[in-house]
KOLGU-117159 format. One record per residue (C-alpha): residue in one letter; residue number from 1; x, y, z. Coordinates in nm, 3 decimals, m for minus. Layout:
% residues N
[atom A, NUM, [X, Y, Z]]
...
END
This chain:
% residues 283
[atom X, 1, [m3.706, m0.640, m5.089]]
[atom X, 2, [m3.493, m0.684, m5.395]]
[atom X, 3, [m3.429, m0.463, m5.647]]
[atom X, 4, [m3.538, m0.650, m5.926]]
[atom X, 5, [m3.889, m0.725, m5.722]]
[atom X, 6, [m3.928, m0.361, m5.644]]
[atom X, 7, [m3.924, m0.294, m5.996]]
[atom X, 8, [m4.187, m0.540, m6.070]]
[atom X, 9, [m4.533, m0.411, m6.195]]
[atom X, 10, [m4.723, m0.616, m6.129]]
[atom X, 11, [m5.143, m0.611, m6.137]]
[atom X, 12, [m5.202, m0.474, m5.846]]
[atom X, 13, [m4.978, m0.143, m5.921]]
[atom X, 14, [m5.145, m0.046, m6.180]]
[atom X, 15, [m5.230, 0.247, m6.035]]
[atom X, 16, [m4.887, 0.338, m5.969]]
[atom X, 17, [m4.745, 0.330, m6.340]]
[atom X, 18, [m5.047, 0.520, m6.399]]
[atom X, 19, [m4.951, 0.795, m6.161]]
[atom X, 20, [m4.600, 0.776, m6.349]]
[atom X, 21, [m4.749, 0.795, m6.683]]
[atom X, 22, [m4.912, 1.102, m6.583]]
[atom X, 23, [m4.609, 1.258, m6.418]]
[atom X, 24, [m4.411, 1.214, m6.734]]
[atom X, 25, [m4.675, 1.342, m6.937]]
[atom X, 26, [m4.704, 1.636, m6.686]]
[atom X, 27, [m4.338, 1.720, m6.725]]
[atom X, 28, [m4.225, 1.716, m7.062]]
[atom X, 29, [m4.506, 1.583, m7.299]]
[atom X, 30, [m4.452, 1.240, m7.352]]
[atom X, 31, [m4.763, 0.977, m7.384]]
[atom X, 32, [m4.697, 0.655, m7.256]]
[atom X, 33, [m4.869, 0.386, m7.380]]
[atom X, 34, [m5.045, 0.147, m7.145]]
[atom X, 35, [m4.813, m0.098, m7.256]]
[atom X, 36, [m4.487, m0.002, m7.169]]
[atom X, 37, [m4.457, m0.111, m6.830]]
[atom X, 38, [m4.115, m0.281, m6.898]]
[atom X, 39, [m3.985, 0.026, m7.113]]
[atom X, 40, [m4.032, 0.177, m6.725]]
[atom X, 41, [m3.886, m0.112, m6.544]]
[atom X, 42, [m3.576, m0.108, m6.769]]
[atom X, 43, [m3.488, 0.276, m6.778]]
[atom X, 44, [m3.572, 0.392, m6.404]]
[atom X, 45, [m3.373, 0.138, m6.294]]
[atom X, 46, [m3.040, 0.292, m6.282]]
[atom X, 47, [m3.224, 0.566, m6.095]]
[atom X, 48, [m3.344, 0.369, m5.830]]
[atom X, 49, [m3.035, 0.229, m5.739]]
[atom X, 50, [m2.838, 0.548, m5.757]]
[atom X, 51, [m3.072, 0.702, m5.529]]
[atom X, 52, [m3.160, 0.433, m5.283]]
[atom X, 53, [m3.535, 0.386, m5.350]]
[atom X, 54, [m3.709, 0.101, m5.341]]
[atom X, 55, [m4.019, 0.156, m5.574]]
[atom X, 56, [m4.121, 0.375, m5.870]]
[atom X, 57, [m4.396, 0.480, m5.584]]
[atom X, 58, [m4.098, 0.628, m5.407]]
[atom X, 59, [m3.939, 0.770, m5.703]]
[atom X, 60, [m4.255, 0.954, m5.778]]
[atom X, 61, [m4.291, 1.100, m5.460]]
[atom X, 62, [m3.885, 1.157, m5.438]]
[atom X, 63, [m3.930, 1.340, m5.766]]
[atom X, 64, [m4.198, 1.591, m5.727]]
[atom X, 65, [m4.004, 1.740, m5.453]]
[atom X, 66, [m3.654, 1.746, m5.661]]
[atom X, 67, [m3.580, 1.952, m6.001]]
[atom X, 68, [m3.305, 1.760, m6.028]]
[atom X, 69, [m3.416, 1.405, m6.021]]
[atom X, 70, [m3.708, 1.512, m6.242]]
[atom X, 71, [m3.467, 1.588, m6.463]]
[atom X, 72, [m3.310, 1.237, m6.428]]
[atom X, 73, [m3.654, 1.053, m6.528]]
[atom X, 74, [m3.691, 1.317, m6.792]]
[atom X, 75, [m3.395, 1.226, m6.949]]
[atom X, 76, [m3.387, 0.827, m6.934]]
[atom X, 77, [m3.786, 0.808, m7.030]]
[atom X, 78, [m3.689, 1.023, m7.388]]
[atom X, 79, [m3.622, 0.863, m7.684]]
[atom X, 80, [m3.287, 0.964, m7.876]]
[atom X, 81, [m3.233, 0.773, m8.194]]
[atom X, 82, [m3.088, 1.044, m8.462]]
[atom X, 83, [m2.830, 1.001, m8.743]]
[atom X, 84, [m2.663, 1.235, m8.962]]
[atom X, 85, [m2.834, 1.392, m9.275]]
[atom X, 86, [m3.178, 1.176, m9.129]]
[atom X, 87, [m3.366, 1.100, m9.469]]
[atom X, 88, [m3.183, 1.305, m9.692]]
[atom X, 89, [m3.470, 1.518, m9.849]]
[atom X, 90, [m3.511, 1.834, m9.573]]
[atom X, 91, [m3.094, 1.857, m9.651]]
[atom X, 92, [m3.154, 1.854, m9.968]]
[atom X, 93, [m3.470, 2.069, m9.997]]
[atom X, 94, [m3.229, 2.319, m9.758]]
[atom X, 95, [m2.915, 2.333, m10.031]]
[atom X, 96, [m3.061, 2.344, m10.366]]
[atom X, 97, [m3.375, 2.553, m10.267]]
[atom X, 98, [m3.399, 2.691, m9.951]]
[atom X, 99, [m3.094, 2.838, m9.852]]
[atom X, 100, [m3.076, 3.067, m10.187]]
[atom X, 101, [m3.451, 3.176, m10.176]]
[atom X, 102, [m3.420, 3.308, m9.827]]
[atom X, 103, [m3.103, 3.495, m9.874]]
[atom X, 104, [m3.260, 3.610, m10.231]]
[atom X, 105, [m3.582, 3.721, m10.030]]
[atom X, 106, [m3.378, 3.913, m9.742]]
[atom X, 107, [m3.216, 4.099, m9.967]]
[atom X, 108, [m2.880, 3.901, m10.037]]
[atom X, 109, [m2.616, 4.039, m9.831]]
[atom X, 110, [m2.900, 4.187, m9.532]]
[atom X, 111, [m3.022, 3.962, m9.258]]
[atom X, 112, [m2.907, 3.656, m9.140]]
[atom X, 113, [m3.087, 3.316, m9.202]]
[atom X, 114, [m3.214, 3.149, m8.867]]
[atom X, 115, [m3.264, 2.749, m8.847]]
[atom X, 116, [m3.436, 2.607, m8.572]]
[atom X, 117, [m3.331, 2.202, m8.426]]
[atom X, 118, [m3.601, 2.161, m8.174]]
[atom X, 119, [m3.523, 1.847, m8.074]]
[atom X, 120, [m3.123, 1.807, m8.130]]
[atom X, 121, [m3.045, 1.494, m7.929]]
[atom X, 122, [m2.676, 1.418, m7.990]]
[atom X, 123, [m2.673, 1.683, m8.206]]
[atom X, 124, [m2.624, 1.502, m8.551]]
[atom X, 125, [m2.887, 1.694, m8.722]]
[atom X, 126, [m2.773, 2.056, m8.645]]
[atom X, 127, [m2.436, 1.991, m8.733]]
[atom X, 128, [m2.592, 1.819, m9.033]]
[atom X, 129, [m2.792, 2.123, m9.136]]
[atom X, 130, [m2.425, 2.342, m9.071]]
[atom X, 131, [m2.240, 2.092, m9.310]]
[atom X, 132, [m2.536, 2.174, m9.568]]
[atom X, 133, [m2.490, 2.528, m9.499]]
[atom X, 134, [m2.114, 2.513, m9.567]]
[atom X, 135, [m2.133, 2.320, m9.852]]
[atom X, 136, [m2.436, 2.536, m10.048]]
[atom X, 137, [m2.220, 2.779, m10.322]]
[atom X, 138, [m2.324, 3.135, m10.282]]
[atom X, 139, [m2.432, 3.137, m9.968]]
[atom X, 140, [m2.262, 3.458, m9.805]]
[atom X, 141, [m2.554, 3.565, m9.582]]
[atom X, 142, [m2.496, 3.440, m9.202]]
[atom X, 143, [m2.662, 3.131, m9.048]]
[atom X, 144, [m2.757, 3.082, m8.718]]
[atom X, 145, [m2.859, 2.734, m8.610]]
[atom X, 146, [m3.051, 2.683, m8.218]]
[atom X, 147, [m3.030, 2.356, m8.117]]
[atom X, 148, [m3.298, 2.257, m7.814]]
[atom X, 149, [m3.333, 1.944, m7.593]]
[atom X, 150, [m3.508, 1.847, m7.316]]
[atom X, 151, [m3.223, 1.601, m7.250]]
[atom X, 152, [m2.911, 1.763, m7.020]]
[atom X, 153, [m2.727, 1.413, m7.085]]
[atom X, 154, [m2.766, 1.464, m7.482]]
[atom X, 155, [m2.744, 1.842, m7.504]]
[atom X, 156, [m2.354, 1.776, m7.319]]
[atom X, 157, [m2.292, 1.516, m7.593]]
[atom X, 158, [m2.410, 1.748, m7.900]]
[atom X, 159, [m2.183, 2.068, m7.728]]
[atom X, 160, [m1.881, 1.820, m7.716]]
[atom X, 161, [m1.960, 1.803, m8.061]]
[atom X, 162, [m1.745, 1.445, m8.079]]
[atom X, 163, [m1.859, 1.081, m8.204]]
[atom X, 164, [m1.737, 0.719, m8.171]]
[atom X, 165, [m1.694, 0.497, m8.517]]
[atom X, 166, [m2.063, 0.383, m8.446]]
[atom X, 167, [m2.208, 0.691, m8.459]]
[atom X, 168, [m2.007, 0.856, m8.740]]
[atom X, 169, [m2.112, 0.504, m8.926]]
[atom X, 170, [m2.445, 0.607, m8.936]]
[atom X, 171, [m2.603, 0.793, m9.249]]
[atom X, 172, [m2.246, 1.028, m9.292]]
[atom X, 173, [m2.063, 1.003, m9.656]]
[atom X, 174, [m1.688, 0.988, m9.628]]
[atom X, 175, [m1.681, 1.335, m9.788]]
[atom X, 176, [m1.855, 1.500, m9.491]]
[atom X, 177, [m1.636, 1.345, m9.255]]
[atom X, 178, [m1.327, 1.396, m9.414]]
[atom X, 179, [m1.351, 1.803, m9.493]]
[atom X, 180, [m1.590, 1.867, m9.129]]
[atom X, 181, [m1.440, 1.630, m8.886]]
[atom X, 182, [m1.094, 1.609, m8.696]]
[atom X, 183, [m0.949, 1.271, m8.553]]
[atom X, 184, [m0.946, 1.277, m8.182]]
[atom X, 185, [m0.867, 0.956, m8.028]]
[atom X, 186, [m0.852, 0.583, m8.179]]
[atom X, 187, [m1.222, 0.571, m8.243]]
[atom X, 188, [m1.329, 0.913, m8.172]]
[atom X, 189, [m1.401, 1.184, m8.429]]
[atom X, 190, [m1.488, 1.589, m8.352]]
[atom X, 191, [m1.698, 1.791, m8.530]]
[atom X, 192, [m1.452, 2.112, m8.694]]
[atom X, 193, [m1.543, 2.430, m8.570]]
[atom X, 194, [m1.567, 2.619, m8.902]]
[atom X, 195, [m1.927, 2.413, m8.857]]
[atom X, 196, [m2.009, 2.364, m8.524]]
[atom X, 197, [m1.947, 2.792, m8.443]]
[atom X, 198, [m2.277, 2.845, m8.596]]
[atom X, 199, [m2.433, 2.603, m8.388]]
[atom X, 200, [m2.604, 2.745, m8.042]]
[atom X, 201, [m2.733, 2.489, m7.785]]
[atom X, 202, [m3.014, 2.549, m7.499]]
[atom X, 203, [m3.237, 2.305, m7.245]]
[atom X, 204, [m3.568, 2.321, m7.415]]
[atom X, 205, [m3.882, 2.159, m7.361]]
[atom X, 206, [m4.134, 2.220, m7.610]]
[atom X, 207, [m4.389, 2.268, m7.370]]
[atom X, 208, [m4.264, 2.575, m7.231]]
[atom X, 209, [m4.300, 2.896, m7.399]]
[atom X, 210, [m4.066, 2.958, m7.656]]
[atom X, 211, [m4.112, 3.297, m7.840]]
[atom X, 212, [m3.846, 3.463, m7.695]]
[atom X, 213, [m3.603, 3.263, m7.903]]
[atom X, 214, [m3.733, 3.500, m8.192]]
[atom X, 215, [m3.876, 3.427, m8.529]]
[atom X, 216, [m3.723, 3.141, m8.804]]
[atom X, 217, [m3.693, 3.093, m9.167]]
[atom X, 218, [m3.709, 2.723, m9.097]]
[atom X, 219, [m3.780, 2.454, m8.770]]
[atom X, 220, [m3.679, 2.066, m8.823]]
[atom X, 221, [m3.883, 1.930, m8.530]]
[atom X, 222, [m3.901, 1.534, m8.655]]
[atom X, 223, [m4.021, 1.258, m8.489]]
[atom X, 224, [m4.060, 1.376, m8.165]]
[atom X, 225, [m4.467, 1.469, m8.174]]
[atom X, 226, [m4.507, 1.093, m8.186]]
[atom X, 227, [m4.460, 1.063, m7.848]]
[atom X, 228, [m4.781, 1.337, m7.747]]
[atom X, 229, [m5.113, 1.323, m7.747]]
[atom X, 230, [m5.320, 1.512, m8.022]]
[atom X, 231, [m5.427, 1.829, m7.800]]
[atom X, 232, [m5.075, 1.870, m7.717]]
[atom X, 233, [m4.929, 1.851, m8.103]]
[atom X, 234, [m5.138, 2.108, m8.236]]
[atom X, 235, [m5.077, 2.350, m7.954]]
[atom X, 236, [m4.713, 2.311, m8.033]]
[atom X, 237, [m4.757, 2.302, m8.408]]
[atom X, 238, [m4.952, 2.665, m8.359]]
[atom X, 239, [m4.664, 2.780, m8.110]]
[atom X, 240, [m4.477, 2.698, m8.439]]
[atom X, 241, [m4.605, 2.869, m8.635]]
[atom X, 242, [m4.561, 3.172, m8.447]]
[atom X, 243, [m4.183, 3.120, m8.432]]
[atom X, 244, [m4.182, 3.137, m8.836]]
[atom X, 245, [m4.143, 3.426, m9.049]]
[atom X, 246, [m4.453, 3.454, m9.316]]
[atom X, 247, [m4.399, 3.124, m9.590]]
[atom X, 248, [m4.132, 2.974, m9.350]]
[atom X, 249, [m4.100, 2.590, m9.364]]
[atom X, 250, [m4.112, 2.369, m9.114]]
[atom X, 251, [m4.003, 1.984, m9.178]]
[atom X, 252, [m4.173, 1.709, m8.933]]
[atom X, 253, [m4.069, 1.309, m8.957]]
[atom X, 254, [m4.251, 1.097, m9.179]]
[atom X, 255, [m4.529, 0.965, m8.953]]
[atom X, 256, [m4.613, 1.314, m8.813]]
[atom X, 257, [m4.845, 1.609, m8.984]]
[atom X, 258, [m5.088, 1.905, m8.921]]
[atom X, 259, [m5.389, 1.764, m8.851]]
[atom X, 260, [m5.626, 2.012, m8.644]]
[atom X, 261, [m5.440, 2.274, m8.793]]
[atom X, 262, [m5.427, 2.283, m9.090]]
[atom X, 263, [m5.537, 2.696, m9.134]]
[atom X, 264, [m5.182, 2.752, m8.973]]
[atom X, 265, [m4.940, 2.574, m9.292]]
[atom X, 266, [m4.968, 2.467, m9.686]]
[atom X, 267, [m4.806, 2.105, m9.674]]
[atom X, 268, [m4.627, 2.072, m9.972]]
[atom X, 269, [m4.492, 1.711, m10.146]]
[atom X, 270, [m4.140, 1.726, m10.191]]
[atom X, 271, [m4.076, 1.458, m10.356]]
[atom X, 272, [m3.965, 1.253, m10.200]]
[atom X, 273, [m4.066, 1.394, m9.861]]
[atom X, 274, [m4.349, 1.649, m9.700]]
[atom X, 275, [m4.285, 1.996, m9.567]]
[atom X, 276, [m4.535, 2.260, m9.447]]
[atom X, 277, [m4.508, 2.606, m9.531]]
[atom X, 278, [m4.631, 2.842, m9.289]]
[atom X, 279, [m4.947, 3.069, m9.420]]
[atom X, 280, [m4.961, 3.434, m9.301]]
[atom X, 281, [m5.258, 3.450, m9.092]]
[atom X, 282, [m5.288, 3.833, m9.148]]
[atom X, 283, [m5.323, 3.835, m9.553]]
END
């Protein structure tokens, strides 16, 4: 049998992309429409070949005995489209606001300010919020940024910390690049490390528990609960919740929001843009 025929859905294994719908789902979240048979067909294919199967039957059952090529299907079935300062308002809502009320509110020169990127991809939008950070005036207090993916492949990428002409192309002004980026190679740009040493990267799959990575003035977790069903947004969007401090913000993509739980934040209009404000359940 080919390879291209093995990878065939066709009617009669509908049962099988079922079973991989609910493996996926199973191991990192991710709904998969009915529809997206050929989205499956184009991305495991790599994987079948590199492994010698012949089927996505027998890359279901080769899976759920290895950690490792779970983590292969893991990481071609996610979705990684990010660019640098992504819709503009959270980075702006962080420099002229944020940033100075939570130093003001800690005390000034007590505390440091903790930023959570749970869903970093490449890592364009931590380094974006550590840009931000150095470019706010009068902010002395420290800022730590964690950066989580489920993805090994794009966790690597965001640690290297380096971009081709494409990617630098995309949403970053020349001023950025010029005063936070170094030249590396013909079309290859690095990320300086006066920004990228507040930056801290981790695997992270925001089904697991997370509360030992402490409490947060602020979570940018944006368009990534798309991709889950509704049972499985709002037990994230409580696990939130207890990750921020009292009237900490958290910033979701456009298409995403609170409903179920809304007792957990205030969503506030930003003008442009939404953000939800977490309520303190114990006032």
């Amino acid at each position: 049998m080919g390879m291209e025929e093995a990878l065939a859905i066709a009617p009669g294994d509908a049962l099988v992309f079922e079973r991989f719908r609910q493996f996926l789902k199973t191991e990192c979240g991710i709904h998969l429409a009915e529809n997206k048979q050929y989205l499956v067909q184009t991305r495991v294919k790599q994987i079948l070949e590199h492994n010698k199967l012949a089927s996505l039957s027998d890359l279901i059952s080769r899976a759920s005995l290895s950690p490792q090529l779970r983590l292969e299907v893991v990481d071609a079935m996610t979705t990684n489209e990010t660019y640098w300062l992504r819709d503009s308002y959270p980075f702006d809502l962080l420099q002229h606001k944020l940033l100075g009320e939570i130093q003001a509110n800690k005390g000034g020169a007590q505390g440091r300010i903790r930023i959570w990127s749970a869903a970093c991809s490449s890592g364009q939008e931590p380094y974006s919020i550590s840009m931000v950070v150095q470019d706010t005036p009068g902010i002395h207090m420290p800022v730590d940024i964690v950066a989580g993916d489920i993805s090994p492949t794009m966790l690597k990428a965001a640690q290297r910390g380096e971009y081709d002409s494409l990617a630098m192309s995309r949403g970053l002004n020349l001023e950025y690049k010029e005063r936070y980026f170094r030249q590396t190679g013909e079309d290859t740009w690095q990320v300086i490390p006066e920004i990228s040493r507040r930056v801290s990267f981790q695997t992270l799959n925001l089904m697991s528990g997370y509360g030992a990575l402490g409490k947060f003035d602020i979570i940018f977790c944006r368009n990534v609960l798309i991709y889950f069903d509704q049972a499985l947004k709002q037990d994230i969007l409580r696990r939130f919740h207890s990750c921020l401090n009292p009237g900490g913000t958290l910033f979701l993509g456009a298409s995403e929001g609170i409903t179920g739980v809304e007792d957990y934040y205030e969503m506030v209009n930003c003008r442009p843009g939404i953000c939800y404000i977490a309520k303190d359940l114990n006032a």
